[in-house]
VMD Tcl script that draws the C-alpha trace (Angstrom):
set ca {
  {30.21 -42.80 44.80}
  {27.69 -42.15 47.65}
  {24.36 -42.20 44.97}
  {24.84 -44.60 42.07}
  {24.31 -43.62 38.48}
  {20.55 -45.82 38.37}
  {19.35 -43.97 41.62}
  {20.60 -40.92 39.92}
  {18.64 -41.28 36.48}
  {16.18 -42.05 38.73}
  {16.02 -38.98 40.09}
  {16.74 -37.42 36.77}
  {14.01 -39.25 35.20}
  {16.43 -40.71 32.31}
  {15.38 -43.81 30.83}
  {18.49 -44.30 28.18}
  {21.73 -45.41 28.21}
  {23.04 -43.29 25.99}
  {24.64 -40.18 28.42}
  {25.33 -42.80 31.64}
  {29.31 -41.18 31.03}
  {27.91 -37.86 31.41}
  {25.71 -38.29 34.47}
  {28.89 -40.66 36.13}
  {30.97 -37.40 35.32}
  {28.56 -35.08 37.10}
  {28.01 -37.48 39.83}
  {32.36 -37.01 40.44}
  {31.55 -33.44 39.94}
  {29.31 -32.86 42.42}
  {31.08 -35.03 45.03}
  {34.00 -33.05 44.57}
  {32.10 -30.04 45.69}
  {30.11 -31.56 48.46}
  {33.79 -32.81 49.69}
  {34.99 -28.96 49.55}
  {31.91 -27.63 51.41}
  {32.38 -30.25 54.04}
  {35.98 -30.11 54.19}
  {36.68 -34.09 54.61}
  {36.23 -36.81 52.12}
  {32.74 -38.38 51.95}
  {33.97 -41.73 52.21}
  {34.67 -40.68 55.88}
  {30.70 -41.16 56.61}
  {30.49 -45.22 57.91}
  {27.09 -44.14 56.17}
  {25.94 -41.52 54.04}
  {23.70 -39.24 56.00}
  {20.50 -38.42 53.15}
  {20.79 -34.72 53.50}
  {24.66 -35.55 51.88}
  {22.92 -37.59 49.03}
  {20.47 -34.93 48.22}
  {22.89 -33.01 48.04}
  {25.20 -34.63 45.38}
  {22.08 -35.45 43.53}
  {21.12 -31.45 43.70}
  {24.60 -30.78 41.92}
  {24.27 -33.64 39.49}
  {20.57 -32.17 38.41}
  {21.89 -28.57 38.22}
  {24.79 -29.67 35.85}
  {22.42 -32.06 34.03}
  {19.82 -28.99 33.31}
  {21.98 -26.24 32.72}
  {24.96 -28.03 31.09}
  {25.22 -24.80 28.54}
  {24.71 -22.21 31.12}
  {25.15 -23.59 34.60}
  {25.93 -20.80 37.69}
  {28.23 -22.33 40.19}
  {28.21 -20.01 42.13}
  {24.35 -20.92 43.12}
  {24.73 -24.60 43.32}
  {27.87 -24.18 45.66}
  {26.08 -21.75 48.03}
  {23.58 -24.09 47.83}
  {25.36 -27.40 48.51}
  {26.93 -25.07 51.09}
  {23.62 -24.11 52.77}
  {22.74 -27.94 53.09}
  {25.59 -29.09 54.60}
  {26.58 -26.68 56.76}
  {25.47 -29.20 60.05}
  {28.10 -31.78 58.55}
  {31.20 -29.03 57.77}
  {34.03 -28.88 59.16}
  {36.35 -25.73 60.90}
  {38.94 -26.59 58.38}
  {40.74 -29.22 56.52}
}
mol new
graphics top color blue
foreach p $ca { graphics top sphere $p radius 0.5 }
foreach p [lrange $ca 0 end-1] q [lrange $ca 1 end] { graphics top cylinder $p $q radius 0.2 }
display resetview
């Protein structure tokens, strides 16, 4: 994982234990889709460029917030819109 889950409740300003499953499963979640925009895995990076971390953490809070409702359409343009510097032609 290129952000770990304490950085990301961090971020998410989560104190408890109790959902670390949950936030590791949107962590892979948004990964996955960061990996998609880019079009390479992310463990190609020797080091994770910040702009990619923001990125996954961006996914991970829109999935955390709108859990019952969440538009992936937005957070993928979105992701999309941040990386576009780092994506590749194709596959």
């Amino acid at each position: 994982m290129v952000v770990t889950l304490e950085e990301t409740k961090k971020f998410l300003r989560v104190d408890s234990d109790d959902e670390d499953a949950l936030i590791t499963d949107f962590i892979k979640a948004s990964e996955d889709i960061c990996e998609g925009v880019l079009r390479f895995p992310l463990s190609d990076f020797e080091e994770t460029p910040e702009l990619i971390k923001q990125a996954v953490l961006f996914g991970v809070s829109q999935f955390y917030e709108f859990r019952e409702s969440i538009d992936t359409k937005i957070v993928i343009e979105t992701i999309k819109r941040l990386l576009f510097a780092y994506r590749k032609e194709d596959w």
